[in-house]
ZATOR-685078 format. One record per atom (N, C-alpha, C): residue in one letter; atom name; x, y negated, z negated. Coordinates in steps of 0.2 Angstrom, whole numbers, plus 5000, padded with zeros to 4 digits. Atoms other than C-alpha are relative to their C-alpha. Example, Ala and Ser with C-alpha at 12.3 -4.5 7.8 and 13.67 -1.06 7.14 Angstrom:
# residues 2
('A','N',(5004,5006,5000))
('A','CA',(5062,5022,4961))
('A','C',(5004,4994,5000))
('S','N',(4996,5006,5001))
('S','CA',(5068,5005,4964))
('S','C',(4996,4995,4997))
# end
This chain:
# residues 113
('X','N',(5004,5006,5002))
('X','CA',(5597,4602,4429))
('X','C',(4994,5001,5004))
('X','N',(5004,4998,4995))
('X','CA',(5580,4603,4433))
('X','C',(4996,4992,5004))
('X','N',(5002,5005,4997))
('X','CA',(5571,4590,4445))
('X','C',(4992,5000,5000))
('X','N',(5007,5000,5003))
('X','CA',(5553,4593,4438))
('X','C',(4996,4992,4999))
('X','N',(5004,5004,5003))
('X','CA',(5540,4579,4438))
('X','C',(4998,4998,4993))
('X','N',(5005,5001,5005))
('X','CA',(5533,4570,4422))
('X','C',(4994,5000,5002))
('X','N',(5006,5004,4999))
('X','CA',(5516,4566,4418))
('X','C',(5001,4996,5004))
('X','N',(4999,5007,4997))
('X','CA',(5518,4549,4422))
('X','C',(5001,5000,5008))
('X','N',(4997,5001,4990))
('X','CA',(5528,4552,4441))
('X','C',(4993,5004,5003))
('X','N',(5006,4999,4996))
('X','CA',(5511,4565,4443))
('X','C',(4995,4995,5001))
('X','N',(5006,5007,5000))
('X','CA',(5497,4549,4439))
('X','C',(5003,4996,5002))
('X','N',(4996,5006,4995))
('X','CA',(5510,4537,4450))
('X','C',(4997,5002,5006))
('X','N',(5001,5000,4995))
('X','CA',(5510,4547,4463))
('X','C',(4991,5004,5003))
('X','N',(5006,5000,5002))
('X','CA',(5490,4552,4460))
('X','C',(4996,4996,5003))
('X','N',(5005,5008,4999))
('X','CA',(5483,4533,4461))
('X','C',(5003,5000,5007))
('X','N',(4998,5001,4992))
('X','CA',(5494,4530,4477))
('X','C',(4996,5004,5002))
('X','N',(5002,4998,4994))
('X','CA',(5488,4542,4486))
('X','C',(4992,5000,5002))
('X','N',(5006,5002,5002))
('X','CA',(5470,4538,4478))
('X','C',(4998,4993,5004))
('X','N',(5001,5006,4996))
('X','CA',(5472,4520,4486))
('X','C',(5004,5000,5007))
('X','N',(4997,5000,4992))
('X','CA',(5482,4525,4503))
('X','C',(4992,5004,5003))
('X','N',(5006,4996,4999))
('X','CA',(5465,4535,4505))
('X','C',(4995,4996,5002))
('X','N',(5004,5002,5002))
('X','CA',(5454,4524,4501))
('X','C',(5000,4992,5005))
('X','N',(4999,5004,4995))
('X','CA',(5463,4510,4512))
('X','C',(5000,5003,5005))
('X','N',(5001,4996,4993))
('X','CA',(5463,4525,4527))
('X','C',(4990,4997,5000))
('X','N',(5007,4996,4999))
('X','CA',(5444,4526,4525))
('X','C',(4997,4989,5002))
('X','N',(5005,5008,4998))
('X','CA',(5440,4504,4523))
('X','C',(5003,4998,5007))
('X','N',(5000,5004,4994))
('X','CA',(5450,4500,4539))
('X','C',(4996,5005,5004))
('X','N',(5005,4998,4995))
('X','CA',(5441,4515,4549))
('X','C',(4994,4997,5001))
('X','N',(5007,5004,5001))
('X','CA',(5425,4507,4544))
('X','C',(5000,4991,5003))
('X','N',(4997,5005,4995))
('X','CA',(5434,4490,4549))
('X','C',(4999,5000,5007))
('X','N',(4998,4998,4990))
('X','CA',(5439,4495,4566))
('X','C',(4994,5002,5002))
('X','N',(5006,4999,4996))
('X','CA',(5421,4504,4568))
('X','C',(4995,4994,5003))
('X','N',(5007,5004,4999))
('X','CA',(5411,4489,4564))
('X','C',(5002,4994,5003))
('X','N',(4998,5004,4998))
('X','CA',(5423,4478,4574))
('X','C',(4999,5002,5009))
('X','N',(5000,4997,4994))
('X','CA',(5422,4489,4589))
('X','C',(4993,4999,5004))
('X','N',(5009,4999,4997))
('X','CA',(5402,4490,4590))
('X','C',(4997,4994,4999))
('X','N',(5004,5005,4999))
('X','CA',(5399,4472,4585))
('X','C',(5004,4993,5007))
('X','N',(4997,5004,4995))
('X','CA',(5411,4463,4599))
('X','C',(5000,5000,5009))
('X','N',(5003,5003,4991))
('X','CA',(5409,4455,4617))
('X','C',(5004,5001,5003))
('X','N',(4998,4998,4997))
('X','CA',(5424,4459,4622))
('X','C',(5001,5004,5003))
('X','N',(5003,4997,4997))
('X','CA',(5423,4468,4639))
('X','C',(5005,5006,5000))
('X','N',(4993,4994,5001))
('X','CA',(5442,4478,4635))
('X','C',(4998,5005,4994))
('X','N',(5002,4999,5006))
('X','CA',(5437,4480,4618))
('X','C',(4992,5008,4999))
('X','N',(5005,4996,4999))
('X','CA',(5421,4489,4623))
('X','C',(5000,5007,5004))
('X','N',(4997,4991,4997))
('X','CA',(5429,4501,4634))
('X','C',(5003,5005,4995))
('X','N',(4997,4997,5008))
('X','CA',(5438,4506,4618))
('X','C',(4994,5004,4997))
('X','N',(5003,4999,5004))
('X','CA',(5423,4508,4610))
('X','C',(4996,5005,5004))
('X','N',(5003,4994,4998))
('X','CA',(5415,4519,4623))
('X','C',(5006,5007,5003))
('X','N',(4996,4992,5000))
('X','CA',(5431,4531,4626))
('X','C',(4999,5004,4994))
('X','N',(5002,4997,5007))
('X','CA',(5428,4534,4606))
('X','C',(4996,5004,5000))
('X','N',(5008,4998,4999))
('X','CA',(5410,4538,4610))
('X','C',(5001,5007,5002))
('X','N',(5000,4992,4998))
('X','CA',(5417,4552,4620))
('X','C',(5006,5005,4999))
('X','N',(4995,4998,5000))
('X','CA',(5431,4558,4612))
('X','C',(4997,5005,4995))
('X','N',(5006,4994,5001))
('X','CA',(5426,4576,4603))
('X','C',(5006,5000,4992))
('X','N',(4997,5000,5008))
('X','CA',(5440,4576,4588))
('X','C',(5001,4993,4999))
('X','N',(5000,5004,5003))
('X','CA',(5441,4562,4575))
('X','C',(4998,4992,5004))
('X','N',(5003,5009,4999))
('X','CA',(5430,4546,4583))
('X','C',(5000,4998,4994))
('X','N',(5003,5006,5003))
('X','CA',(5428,4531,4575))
('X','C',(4997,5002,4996))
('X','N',(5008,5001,5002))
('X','CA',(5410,4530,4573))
('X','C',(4998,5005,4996))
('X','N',(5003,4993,5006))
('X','CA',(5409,4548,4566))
('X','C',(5004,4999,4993))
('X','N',(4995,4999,5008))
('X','CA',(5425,4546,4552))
('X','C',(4996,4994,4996))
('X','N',(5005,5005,5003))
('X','CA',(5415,4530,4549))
('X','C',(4994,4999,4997))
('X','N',(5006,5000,5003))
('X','CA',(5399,4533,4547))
('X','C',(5002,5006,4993))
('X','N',(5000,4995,5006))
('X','CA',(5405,4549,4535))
('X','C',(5004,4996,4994))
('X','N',(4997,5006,5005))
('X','CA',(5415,4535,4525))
('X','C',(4994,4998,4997))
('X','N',(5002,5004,5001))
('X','CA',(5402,4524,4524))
('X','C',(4996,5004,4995))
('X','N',(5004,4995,5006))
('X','CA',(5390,4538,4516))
('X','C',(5004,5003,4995))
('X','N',(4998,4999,5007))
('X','CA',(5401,4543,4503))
('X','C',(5004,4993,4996))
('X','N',(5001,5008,5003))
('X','CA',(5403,4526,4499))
('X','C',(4996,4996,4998))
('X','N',(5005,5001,5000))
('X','CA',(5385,4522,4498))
('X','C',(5001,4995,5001))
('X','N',(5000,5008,4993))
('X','CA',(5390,4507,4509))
('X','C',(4991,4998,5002))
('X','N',(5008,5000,4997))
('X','CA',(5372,4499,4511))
('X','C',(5003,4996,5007))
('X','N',(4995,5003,4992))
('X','CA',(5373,4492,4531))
('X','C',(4997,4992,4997))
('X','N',(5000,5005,5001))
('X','CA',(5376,4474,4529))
('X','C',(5000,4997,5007))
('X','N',(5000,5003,4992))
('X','CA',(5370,4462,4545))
('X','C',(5003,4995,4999))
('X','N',(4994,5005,4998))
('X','CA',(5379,4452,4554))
('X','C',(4997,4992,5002))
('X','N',(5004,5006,4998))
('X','CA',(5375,4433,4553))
('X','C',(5001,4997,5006))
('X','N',(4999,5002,4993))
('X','CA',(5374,4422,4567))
('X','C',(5006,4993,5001))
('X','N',(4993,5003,4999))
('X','CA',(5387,4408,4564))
('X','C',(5005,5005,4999))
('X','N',(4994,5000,5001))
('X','CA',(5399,4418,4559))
('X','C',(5003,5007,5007))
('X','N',(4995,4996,4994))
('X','CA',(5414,4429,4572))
('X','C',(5000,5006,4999))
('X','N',(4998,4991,5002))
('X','CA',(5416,4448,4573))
('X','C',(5004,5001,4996))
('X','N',(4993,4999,5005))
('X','CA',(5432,4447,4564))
('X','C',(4999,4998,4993))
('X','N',(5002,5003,5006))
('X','CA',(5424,4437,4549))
('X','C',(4995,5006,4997))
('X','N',(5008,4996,5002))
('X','CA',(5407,4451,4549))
('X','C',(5004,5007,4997))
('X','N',(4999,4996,5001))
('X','CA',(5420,4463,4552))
('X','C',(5004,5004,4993))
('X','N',(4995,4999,5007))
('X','CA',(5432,4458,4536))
('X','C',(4994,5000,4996))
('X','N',(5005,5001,5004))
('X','CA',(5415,4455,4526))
('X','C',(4998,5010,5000))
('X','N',(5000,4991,5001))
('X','CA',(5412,4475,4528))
('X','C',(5004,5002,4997))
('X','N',(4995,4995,5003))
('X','CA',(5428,4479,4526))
('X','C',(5001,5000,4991))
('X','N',(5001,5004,5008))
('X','CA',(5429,4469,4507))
('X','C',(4995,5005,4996))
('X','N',(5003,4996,5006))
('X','CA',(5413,4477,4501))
('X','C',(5001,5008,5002))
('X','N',(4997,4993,5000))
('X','CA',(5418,4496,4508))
('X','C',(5006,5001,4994))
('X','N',(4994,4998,5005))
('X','CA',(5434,4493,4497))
('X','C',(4998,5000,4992))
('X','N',(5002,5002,5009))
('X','CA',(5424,4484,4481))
('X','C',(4995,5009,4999))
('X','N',(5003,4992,5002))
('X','CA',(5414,4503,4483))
('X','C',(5003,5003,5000))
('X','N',(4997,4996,5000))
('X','CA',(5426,4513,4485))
('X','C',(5003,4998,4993))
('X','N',(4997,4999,5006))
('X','CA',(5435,4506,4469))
('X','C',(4997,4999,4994))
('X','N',(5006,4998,5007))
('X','CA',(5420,4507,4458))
('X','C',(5000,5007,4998))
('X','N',(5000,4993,4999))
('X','CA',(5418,4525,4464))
('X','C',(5007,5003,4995))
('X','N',(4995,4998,5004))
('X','CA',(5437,4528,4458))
('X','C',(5000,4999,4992))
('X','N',(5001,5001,5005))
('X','CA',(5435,4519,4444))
('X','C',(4995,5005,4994))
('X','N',(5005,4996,5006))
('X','CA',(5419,4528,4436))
('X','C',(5002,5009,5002))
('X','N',(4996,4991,5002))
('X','CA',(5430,4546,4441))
('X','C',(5002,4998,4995))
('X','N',(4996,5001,5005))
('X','CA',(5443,4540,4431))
('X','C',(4998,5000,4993))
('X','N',(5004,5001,5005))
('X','CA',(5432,4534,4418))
('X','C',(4997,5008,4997))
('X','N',(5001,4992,5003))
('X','CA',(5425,4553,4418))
('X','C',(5004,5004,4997))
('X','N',(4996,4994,5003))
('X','CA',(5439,4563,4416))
('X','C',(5003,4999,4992))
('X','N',(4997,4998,5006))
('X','CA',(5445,4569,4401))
('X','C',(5007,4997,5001))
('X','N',(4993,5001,5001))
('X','CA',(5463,4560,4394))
('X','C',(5002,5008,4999))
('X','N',(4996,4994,5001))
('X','CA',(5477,4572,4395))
('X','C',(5003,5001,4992))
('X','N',(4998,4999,5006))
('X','CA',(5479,4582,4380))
('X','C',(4994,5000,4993))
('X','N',(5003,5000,5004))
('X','CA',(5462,4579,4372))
('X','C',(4992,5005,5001))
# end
């Protein structure tokens, strides 16, 4: 008997790993823009061991995120907390990343026609 995939389990298992992706890439950019906008003084050591770390920083996976996402940079207002500026990043990096998937999807061809 064989254990062969469907269609179907291929486009299950397709969109997950489309949205584990896509969640990998909005917390980076979370975490970057939480790193580089916050006062705390442990927090900031973090944020400069990053700085010199030479495989996968932050700031670099981030910024390369952010440009394929055409993330425009969003400032940070002044009542509001790093954690609130940082969730407000992270929301619109998602709402563009799932436009993006969306108009792939929209382009390819159904299967079979």
């Amino acid at each position: 008997m064989s254990m062969g995939c469907t269609y179907q389990d291929q486009k299950a298992v397709e969109a997950w790993s489309n949205r584990t992706e896509l969640t990998f890439r909005t917390t980076t950019i979370d975490l970057d823009t939480y790193l580089t906008s916050t006062e705390d003084p442990l927090l900031q050591l973090v944020e400069h061991h990053q700085d010199r770390k030479k495989l996968f920083p932050i700031k670099k996976q981030a910024a390369k995120f952010k440009q394929e996402l055409n993330l425009p940079e969003i400032p940070p207002t002044e009542n509001r907390t790093t954690t609130k500026y940082a969730r407000r990043v992270k929301v619109k990096a998602k709402q563009q990343g799932q436009l993006q998937m969306h108009k792939v999807r929209e382009e390819k061809p159904m299967h079979g026609q």
